[in-house]
C-alpha positions, 0 to 999 in steps of 0.5 A, a space after each residue: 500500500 505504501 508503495 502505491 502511494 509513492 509511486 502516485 507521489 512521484 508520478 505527480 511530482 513528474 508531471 508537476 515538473 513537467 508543466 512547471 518546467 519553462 518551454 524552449 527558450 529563444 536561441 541567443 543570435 548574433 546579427 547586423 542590421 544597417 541604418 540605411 539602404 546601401 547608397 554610393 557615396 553615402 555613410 551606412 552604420 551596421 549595428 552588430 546585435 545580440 539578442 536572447 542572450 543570458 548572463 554574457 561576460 565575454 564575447 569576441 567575434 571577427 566581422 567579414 565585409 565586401 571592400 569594393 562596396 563598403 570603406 571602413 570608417 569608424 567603431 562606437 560601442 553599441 552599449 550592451 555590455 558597455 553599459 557595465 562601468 565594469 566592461 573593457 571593449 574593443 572594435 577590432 583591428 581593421 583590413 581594409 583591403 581584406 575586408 575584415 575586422 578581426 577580433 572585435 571583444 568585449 569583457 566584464 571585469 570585477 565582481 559583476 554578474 554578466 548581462 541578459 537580454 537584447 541590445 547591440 555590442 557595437 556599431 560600424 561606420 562606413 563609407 559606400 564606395 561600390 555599387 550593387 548588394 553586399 553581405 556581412 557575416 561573421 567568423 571566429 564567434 565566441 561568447 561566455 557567461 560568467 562562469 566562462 562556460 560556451 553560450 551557443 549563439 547561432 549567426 550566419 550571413 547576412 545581405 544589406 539593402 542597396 539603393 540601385 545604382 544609377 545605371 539601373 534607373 538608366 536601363 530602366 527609363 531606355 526600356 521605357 522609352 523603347 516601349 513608349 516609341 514602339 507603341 507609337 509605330 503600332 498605333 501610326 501603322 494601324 492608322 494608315 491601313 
């Protein structure tokens, strides 16, 4: 009989636990987002973002660039883990030619829990030099709680918006042009029979 009765204590503690248990929680991703459509000779920042992120004392990450569309222009901490009085940060060291910011960090110091949630690490400045799409993607990604135990972070390539190049607008209004002269000659043909 006692037996039966903690078989019935465990089973609903089991279930108890199962739904009191909190559902999947969101994937921490690592992002860029620009502030504007990619335009020649205009400046675009892209904001580097964490998001869903739990308990982040550490991170670094290198951030791969196409350098015949965008010049590197300048860094500004995005204020995330920079919020921290307790936060050491840097953007990177730059290849222009390569395309590359290698190594960009960031790290909490002292006796200070690390941070959770949303918000953007960094933002890039830079110059749009080359017309056409791009994408921006991330290498060498590392991030670490407080305990300096791994925080999966899911990442991957993505492509900014660009403005269309002048020469778009130009095929453009010649196809229009094309059409508009080649319906003239229809409606004068159909005139004259």
């Amino acid at each position: 009989m006692q037996s039966t009765h903690l078989k019935k204590i465990v089973g609903m503690a089991a279930l108890l636990g199962a739904f009191a248990a909190p559902s999947a929680f969101a994937a921490t991703t690592l992002t860029a987002t620009q502030s504007a459509p990619l335009a020649l000779g205009a400046t675009v920042d892209i904001d580097v973002l964490i998001a869903d992120v739990a308990d982040l004392s550490g991170y670094q990450y290198s951030f791969v660039f196409d350098p015949t569309v965008l010049q590197f222009a300048g860094y500004a901490d995005g204020g995330f883990l920079g919020g921290s009085d307790h936060a050491y940060l840097d953007g990177g060291s730059v290849d222009h030619a390569g395309g590359v910011i290698s190594y960009a960090f960031g790290a909490l110091y002292g006796d200070v829990p690390g941070i959770s949630g949303s918000g953007s690490l960094a933002r890039y400045t830079f110059n749009v030099i080359g017309g056409g799409s791009t994408s921006v993607s991330f290498t060498d990604v590392l991030f670490l709680n407080s305990a300096f135990n791994d925080i999966t972070v899911e990442y991957g390539a993505q492509v900014l918006a660009a403005v269309p190049e002048p020469s778009t607008y130009l095929l453009f209004g010649s196809g229009a042009l094309m059409l508009a002269a080649l319906r003239r000659r229809k409606v004068a043909m159909g005139q004259d029979a």
